[in-house]
C-alpha positions as CSV (number, residue, x, y, z in Angstrom):
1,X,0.0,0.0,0.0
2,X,1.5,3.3,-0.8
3,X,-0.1,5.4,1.6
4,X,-1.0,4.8,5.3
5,X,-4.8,5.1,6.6
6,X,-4.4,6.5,10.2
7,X,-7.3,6.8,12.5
8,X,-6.6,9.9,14.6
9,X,-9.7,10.5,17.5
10,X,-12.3,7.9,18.6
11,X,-15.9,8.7,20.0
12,X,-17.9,6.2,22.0
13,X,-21.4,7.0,24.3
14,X,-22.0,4.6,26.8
15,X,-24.6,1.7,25.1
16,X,-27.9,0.9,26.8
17,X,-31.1,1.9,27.3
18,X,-31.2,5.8,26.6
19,X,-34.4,6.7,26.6
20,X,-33.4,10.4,27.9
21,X,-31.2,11.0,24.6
22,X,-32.7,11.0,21.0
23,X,-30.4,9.2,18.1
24,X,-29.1,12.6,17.0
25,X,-28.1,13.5,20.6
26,X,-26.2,10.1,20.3
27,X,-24.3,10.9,17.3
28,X,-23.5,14.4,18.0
29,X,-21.7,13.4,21.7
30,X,-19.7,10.6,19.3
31,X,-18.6,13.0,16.9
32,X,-18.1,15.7,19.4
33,X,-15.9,13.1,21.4
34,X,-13.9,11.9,18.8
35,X,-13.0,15.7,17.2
36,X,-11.9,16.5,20.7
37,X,-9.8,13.4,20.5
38,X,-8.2,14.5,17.5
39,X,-7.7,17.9,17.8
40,X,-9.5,19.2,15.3
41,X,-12.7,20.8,14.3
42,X,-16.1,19.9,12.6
43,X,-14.8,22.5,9.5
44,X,-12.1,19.6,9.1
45,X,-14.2,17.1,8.1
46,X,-14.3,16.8,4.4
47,X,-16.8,13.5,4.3
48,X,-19.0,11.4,6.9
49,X,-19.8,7.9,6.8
50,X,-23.2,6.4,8.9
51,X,-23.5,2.8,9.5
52,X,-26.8,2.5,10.5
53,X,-29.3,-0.5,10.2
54,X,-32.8,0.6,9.9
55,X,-33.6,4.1,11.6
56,X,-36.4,4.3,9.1
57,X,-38.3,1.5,11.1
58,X,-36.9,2.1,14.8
59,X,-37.2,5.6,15.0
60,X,-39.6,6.7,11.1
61,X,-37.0,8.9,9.9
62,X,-34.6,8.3,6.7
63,X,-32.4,10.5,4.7
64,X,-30.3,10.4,7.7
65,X,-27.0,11.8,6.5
66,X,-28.9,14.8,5.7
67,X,-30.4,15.0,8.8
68,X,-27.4,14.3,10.7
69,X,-25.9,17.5,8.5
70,X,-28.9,19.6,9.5
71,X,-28.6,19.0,13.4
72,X,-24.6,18.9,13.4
73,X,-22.9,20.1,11.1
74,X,-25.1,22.9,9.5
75,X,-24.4,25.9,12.3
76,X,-20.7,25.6,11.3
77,X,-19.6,28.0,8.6
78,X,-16.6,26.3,7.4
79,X,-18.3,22.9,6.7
80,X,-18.9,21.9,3.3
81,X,-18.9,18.3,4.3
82,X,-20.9,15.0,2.5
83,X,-22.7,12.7,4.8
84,X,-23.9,9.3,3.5
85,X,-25.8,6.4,5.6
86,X,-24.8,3.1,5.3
87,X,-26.7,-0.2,6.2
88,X,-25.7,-3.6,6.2
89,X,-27.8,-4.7,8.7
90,X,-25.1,-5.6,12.3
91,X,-22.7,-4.6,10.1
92,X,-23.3,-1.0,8.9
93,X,-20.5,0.3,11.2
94,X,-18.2,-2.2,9.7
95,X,-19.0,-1.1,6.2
96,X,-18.9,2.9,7.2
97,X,-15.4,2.0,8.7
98,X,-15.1,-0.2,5.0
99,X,-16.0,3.0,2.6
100,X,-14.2,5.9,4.9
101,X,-10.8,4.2,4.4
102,X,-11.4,3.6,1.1
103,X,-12.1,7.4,0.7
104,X,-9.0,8.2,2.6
105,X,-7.0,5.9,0.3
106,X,-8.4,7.6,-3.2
107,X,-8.1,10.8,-1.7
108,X,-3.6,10.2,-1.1
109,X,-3.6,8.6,-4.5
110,X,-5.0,11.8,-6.2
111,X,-2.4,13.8,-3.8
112,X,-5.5,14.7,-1.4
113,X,-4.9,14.6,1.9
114,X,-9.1,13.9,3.2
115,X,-10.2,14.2,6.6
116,X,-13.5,11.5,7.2
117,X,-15.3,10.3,10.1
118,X,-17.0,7.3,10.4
119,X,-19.3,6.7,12.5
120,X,-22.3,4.3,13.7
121,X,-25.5,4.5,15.4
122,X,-28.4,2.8,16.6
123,X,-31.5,3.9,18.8
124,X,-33.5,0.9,19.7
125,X,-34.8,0.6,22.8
126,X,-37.9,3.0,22.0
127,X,-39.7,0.1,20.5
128,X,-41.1,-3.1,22.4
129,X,-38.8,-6.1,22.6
130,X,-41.3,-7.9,20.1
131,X,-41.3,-5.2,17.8
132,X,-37.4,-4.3,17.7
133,X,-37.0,-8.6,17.4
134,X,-39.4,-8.0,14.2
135,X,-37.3,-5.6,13.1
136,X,-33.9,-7.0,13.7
137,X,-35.8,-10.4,11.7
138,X,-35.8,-8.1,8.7
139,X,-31.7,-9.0,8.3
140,X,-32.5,-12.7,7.2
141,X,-34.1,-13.5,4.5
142,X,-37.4,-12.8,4.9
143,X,-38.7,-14.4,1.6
144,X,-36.6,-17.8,2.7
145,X,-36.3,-17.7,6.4
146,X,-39.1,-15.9,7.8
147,X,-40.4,-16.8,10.5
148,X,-37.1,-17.4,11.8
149,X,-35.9,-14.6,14.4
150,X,-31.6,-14.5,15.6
151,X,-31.3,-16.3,18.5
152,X,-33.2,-19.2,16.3
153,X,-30.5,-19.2,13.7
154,X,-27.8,-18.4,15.6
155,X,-29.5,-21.7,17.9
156,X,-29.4,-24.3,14.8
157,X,-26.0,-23.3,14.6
158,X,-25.0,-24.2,18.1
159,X,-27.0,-27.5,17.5
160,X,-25.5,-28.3,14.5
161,X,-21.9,-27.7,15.9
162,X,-22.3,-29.6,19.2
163,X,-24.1,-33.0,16.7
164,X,-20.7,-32.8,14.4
165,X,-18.0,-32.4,17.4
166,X,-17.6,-33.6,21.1
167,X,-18.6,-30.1,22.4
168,X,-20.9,-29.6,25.3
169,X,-23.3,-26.8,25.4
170,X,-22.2,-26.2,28.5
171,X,-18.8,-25.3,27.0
172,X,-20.1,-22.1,24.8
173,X,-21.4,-20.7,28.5
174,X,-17.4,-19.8,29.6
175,X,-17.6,-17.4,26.6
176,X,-20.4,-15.4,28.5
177,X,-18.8,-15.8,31.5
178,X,-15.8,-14.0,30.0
179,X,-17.7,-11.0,28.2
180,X,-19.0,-10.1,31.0
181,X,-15.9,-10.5,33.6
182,X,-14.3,-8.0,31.0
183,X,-17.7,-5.3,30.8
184,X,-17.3,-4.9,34.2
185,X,-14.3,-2.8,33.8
186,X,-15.6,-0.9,30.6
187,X,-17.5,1.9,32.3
188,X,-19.4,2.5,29.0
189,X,-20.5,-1.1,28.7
190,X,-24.5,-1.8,29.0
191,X,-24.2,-5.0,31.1
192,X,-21.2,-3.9,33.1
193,X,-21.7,-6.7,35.9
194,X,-20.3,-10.7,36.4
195,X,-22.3,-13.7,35.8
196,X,-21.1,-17.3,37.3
197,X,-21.0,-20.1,35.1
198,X,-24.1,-21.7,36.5
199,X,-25.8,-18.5,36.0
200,X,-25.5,-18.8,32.3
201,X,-25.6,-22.1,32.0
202,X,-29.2,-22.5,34.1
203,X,-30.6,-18.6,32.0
204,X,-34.0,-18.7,30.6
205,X,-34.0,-20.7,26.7
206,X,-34.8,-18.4,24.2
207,X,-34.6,-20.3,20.9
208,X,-32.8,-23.7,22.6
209,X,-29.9,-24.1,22.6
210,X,-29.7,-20.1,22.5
211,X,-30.2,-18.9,26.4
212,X,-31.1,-15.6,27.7
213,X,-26.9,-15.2,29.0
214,X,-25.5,-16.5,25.1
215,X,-27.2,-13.6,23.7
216,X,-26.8,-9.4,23.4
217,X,-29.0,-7.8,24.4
218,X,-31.3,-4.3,22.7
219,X,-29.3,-1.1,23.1
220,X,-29.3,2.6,22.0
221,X,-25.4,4.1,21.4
222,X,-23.2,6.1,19.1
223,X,-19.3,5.3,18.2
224,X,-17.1,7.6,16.0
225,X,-13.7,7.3,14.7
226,X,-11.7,10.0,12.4
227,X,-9.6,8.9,9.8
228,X,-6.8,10.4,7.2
229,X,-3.6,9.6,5.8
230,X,-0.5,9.3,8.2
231,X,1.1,12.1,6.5
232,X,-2.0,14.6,7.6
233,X,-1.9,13.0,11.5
234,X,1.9,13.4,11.6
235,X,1.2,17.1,10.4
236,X,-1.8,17.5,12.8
237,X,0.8,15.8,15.9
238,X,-2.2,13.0,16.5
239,X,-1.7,10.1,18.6
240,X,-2.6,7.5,16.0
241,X,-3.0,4.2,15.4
242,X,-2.3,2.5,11.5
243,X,-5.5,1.2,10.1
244,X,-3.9,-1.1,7.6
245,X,-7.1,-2.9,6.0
246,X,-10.9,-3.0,5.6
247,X,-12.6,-6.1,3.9
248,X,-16.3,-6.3,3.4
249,X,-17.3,-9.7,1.5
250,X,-20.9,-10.6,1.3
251,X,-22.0,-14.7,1.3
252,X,-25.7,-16.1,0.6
253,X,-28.5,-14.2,3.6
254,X,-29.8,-17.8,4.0
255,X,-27.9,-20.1,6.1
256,X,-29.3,-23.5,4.2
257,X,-28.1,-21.9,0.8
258,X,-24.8,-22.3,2.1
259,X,-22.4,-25.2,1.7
260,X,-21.5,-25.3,5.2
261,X,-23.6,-24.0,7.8
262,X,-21.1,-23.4,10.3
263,X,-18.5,-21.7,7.6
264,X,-18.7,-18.1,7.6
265,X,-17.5,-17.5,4.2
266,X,-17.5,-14.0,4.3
267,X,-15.6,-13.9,7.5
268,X,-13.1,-16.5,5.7
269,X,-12.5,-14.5,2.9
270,X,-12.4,-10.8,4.5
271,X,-9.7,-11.8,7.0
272,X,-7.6,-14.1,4.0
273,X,-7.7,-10.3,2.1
274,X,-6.7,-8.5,4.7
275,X,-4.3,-10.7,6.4
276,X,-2.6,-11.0,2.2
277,X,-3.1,-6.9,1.8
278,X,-1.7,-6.4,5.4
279,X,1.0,-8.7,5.1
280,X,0.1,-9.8,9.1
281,X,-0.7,-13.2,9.8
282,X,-2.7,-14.6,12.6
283,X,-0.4,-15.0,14.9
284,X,0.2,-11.3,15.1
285,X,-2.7,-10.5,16.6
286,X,-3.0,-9.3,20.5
287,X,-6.9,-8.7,20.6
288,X,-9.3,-8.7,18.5
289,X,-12.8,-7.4,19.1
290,X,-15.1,-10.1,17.1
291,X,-19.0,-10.2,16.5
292,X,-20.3,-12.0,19.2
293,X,-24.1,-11.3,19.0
294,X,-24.1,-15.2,20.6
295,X,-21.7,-17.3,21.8
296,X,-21.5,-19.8,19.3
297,X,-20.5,-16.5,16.8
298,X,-17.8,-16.2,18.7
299,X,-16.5,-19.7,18.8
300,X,-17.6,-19.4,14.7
301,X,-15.5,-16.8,14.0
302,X,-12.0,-17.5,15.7
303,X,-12.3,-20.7,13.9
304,X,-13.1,-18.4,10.6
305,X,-10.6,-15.8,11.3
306,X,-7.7,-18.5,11.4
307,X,-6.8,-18.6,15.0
308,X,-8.2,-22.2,15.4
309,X,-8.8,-25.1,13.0
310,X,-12.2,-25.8,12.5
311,X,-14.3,-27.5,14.9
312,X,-11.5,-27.6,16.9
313,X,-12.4,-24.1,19.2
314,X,-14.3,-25.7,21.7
315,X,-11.2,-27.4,22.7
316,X,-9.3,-23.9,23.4
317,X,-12.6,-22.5,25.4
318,X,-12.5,-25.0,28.0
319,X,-8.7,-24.8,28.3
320,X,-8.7,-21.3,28.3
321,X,-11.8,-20.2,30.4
322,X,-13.2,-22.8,32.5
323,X,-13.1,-20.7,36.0
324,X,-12.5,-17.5,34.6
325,X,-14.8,-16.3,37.3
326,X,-11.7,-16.3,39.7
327,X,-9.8,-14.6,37.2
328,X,-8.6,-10.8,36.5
329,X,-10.1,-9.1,33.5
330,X,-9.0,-9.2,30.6
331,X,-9.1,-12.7,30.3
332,X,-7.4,-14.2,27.1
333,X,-7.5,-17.1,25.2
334,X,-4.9,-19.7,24.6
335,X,-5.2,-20.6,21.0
336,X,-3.2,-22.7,18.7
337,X,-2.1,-19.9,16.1
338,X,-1.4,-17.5,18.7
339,X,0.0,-18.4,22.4
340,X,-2.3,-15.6,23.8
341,X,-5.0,-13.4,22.5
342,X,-7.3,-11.0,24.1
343,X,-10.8,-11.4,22.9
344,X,-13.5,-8.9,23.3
345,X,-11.7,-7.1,25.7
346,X,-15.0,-4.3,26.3
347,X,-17.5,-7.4,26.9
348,X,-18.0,-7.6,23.3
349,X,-21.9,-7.5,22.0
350,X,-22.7,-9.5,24.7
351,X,-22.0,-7.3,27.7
352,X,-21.0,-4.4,26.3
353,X,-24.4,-3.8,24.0
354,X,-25.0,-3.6,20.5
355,X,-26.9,-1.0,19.0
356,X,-26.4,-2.3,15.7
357,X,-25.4,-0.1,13.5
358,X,-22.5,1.5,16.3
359,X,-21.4,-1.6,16.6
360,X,-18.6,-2.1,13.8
361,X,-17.4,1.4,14.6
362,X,-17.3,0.7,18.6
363,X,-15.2,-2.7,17.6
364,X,-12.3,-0.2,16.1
365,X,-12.8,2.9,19.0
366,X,-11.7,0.0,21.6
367,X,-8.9,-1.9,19.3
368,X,-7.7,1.8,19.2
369,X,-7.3,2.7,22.5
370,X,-6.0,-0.8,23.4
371,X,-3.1,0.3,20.8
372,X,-2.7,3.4,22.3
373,X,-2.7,2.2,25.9
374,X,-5.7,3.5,27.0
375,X,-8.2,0.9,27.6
376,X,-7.5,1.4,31.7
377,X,-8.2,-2.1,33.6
378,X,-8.9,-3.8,30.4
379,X,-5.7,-2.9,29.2
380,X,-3.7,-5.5,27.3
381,X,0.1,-5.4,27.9
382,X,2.1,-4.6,24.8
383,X,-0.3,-4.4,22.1
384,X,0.6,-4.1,18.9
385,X,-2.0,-5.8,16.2
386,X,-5.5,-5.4,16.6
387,X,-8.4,-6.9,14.4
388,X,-11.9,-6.5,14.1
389,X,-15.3,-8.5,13.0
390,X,-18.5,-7.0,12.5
391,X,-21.1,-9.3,10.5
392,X,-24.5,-8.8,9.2
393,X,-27.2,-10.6,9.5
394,X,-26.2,-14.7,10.4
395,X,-23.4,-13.9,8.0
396,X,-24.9,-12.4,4.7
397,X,-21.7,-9.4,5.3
398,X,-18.8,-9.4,7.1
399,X,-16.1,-6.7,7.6
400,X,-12.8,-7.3,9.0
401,X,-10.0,-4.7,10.3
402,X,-6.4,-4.6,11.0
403,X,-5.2,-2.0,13.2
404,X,-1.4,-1.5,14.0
405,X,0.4,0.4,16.4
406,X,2.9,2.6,14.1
């Protein structure tokens, strides 16, 4: 790559329910949060990018870039900025991340030196569980699978995975245990407490095998993170971080049009890109912030993202986890490909929240500050590498991210 995408300020509101805050107080106190971060003003930004799932059903309002330029950016009379929203279902932040490095990128090659923010968004909690669930549905295929709501799907595929290895269900439970051990030192995390492994383990069924504890929950948030080239945030004296690739790949919506169930293609063949275009491997990785919407996605996607053979995971969760309660936050994993990695370091979508469309954009505000050195008492020691995985849907999209400490 000839020039270097650096992300120079991060924003992140604290995910939950928010009923006293509207979803353009959200995005404002992201974007506010990560211009303070990076020194610079809203007249800076020369394009933003909205990941956002479906604002037009939780909240009845579209044309949302426009909206968000109306509210925000409007009252300042240097800005001549371009908004866009982005949806991709879970993972619109992903793809908003995806499209404002890309812009960074065409901007160096053409000897322009843009300024973009990214950010993501997601106000759900004003709507009924039954009706946000019904909304949420709308990321399957609702010609093929309706009928069918997440924790369902996202079930099968904890069935099917426990019928074709020696896996317990019990086993998938440490991986809650975990989340939630590290959410209770993010201050900004919606489920900031512990849970026991009985706890989880004996949690209301959902969709069985899916249990009430496997499972995120609804949330309301806002995550931000500025972007240019590392000449601009050497210029600017930023504390930056490299962001040296963004792969979005799409698969089939439909989980029986797929070969194998339990292969996320697009999750395969975003990290193979990235890790190729990167030149990083694996093994370089210190933590990685994955889409863990249930526990078996987790367990999925380290197999997918190539820190673990396939079906093989289960093996490393009960090596690495079993009485994590007794254990210090953050709690890694001891993986094949990679001696020690630091998962989900901010609770992940379990414990943290995910307000969909934040959530991609949250995944990179928190692999940031973990390379910077910032992420307090989850703080991993010596990172260098950071990666994250936002996915659509039961993996329709997937987006994955390689961050480097320069």
């Amino acid at each position: 790559m000839g020039e270097n995408v650096a992300v120079i300020g991060v924003g992140h509101t604290e995910f939950g329910e928010l009923w006293d805050k509207s979803w353009v107080e959200l995005v404002e106190e992201a974007g506010l949060q990560a211009l303070q971060d990076a020194g610079i003003m809203k007249g800076d930004i020369d394009k933003f990018f909205l990941g956002n799932m479906s604002l037009g059903m939780f909240g009845g309002q579209e044309h949302t870039a426009s909206k968000v330029f109306s509210e925000i950016f409007k009252g300042d009379a240097e800005s001549e900025v371009l908004g866009r929203r982005i949806e991709g279902a879970c993972s619109s932040g992903g793809l908003a991340l995806e499209a404002s490095f890309n812009d960074v990128l065409a901007g160096a090659h053409s000897g322009d030196d843009k300024i973009i923010m990214a950010g993501g968004f997601e106000k759900m909690t004003d709507k009924p569980t039954d009706q946000a669930t019904k909304i949420l549905s709308a990321a399957s295929d609702m010609g093929k699978e309706l009928g069918f709501t997440f924790p369902a799907l996202y079930g099968m595929l904890k069935d099917r995975y426990i019928q074709e290895t020696d896996a317990e269900e019990e086993d998938f439970d440490h991986i809650a245990v975990k989340s939630h051990k590290n959410a209770s030192k993010n201050p900004r995390a919606q489920y900031p407490f512990e849970v026991t492994h009985d706890k989880v383990k004996n949690s209301f069924r959902v969709a069985s095998p899916t249990k009430l504890l496997n499972s995120s929950g609804i949330a309301d948030g806002a995550a931000a993170a500025i972007m240019t080239t590392e000449k601009k945030a050497k210029e600017l004296g930023s504390n930056y971080v490299l962001l040296e690739e963004v792969v979005g790949v799409n698969d089939s919506i439909a989980l029986f049009e797929r070969e194998d169930v339990l292969t996320l293609v697009s999750t395969k063949k975003a990290a193979k890109r990235a890790y190729k275009s990167s030149g990083l491997t694996p093994a370089d990785v210190d933590v990685a912030e994955v889409h863990d919407c249930f526990s078996i996605a987790e367990a999925l996607a380290l197999e997918d993202l190539g820190f673990s053979p396939k079906k093989e995971v289960w093996k490393w969760i009960k090596k690495s986890l079993s009485g994590c309660e007794d254990k210090e936050a953050p709690i890694p994993y001891e993986l094949p490909n990679n001696s020690e990695l630091y998962v989900n370091t901010s609770g992940g979508l379990k414990a943290k929240g995910h307000p969909v469309g934040a959530t991609g954009i949250a995944q990179a505000v928190e692999v940031t500050e973990q390379l910077r050195g910032e992420a307090g008492e989850r703080q991993v020691p010596g990172a260098k590498v950071g990666l994250t995985h936002n996915v659509g849907g039961s993996g329709g999209t997937a987006v994955v991210s390689l961050l480097r400490k320069p």
